[in-house]
N, C-alpha and C positions, 0 to 999 in steps of 0.2 A: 572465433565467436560465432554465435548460432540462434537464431530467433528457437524459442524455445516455446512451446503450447500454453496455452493460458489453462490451471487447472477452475474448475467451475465449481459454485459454488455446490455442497452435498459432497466434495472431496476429505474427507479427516484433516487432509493436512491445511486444510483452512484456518480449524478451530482447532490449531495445536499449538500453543506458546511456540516460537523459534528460541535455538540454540545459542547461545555468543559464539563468536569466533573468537578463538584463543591463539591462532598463527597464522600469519599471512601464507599460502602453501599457494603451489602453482594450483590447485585444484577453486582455490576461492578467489585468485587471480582469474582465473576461466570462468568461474558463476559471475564475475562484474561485469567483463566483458559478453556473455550472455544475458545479461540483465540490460545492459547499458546497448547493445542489437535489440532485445525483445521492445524495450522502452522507447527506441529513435524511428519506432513505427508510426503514421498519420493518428492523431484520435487521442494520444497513450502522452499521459503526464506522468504517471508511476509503475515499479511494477516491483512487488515486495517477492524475497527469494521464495516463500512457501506457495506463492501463485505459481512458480513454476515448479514444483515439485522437492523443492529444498529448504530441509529445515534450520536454517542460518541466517542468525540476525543481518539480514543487507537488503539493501532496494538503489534501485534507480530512480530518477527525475529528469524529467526535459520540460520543462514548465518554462514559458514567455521569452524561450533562450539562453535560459539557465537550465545546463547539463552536468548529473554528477550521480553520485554516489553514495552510501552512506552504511557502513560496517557497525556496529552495535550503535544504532540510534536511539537516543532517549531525549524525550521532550524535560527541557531542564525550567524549563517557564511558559507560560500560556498566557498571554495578556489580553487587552482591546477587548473589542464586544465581543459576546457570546451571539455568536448569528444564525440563523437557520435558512442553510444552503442547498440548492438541488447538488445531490449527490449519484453518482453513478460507479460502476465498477467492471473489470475486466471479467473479474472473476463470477459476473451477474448479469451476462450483457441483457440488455432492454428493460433493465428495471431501474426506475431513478426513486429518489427518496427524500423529503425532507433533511436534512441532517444539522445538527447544532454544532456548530464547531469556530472556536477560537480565532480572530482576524490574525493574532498575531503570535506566534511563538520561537525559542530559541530551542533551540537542536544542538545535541551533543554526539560523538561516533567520531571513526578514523575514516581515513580512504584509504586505498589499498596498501600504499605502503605502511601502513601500521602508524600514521602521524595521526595527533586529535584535528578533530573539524571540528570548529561552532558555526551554525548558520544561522543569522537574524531574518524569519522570514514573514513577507507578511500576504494578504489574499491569496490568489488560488495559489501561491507557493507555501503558505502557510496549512491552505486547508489538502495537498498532498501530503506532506510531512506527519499532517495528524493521521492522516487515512491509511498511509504505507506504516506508519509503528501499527496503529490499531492491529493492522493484519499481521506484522511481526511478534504480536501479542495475543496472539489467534483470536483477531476479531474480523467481521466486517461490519459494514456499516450499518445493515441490519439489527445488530447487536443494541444501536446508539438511539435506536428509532422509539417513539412513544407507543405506546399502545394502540392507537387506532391506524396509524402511520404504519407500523410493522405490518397491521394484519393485511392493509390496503396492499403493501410492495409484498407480502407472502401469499395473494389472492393472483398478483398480477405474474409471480414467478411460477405458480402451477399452471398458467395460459401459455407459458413461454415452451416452445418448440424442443430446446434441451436439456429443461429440470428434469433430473431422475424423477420416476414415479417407479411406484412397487402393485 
């Protein structure tokens, strides 16, 4: 297992839909357990496979003690309030954001041995689940943001020391 880079935001594979995994293989046995090292870092709630460079539907979670995993996740229900939460990303360090997202949702996926998981999850384990599909769905939270909100966190990411500029 291997702490593995955090790719930044301005990489393709951000905004690239992720693949399904169709066979457990020792090679996506290896992406869990670097997912699941990258994740059990200080700071770090999620961390979705295309953040580090791989385009396959998986992410980790270490959220309030709760540590796992999650191989084609799909959010199968979204309930509770619709909230607007400071939002923040690996993949953006120093930018936070308004973000509107679901108190509560249920999650669908395997873990690695190829069983289904459901997870009922609710607050900030709810609002990583929504954030790590987003990005498994080549989004980030950027994406979610309103119009004066986007242009505010895209003013404050051109100030930032490591957005590419041209």
């Amino acid at each position: 297992m291997t702490v593995r880079e955090i790719r930044l935001f301005g990489d393709p594979v951000l905004k690239t839909a992720s693949e399904p995994i169709t066979f457990i293989t020792d090679a996506v046995k290896s992406l869990v357990g670097d997912l699941e090292e990258t994740t059990a870092l200080p700071g770090r709630a999620g961390v979705a496979a295309n953040q580090i460079g791989v385009n396959l539907r998986a992410f980790s979670f270490h959220v309030e003690g709760k540590v796992g995993h999650l191989l084609n996740p799909e959010i199968v229900e979204a309930s509770g309030e619709l909230v607007v939460l400071d939002e923040g990303c690996l993949s953006l360090p120093e930018i936070w954001g308004k973000t509107a997202r679901h108190t509560k949702v249920k999650v669908r996926g395997m873990n690695i041995l190829g069983e289904p998981v459901e997870i009922e999850a609710e607050g900030l384990l709810a609002q990583v689940m929504q954030h790590e599909i987003d990005h498994l769905d080549g989004m980030v939270y950027l994406d979610r943001l309103d119009g004066p909100a986007r242009k505010e966190c895209m003013a404050a990411l051109r100030e930032t020391s490591w957005f590419m500029r041209d």
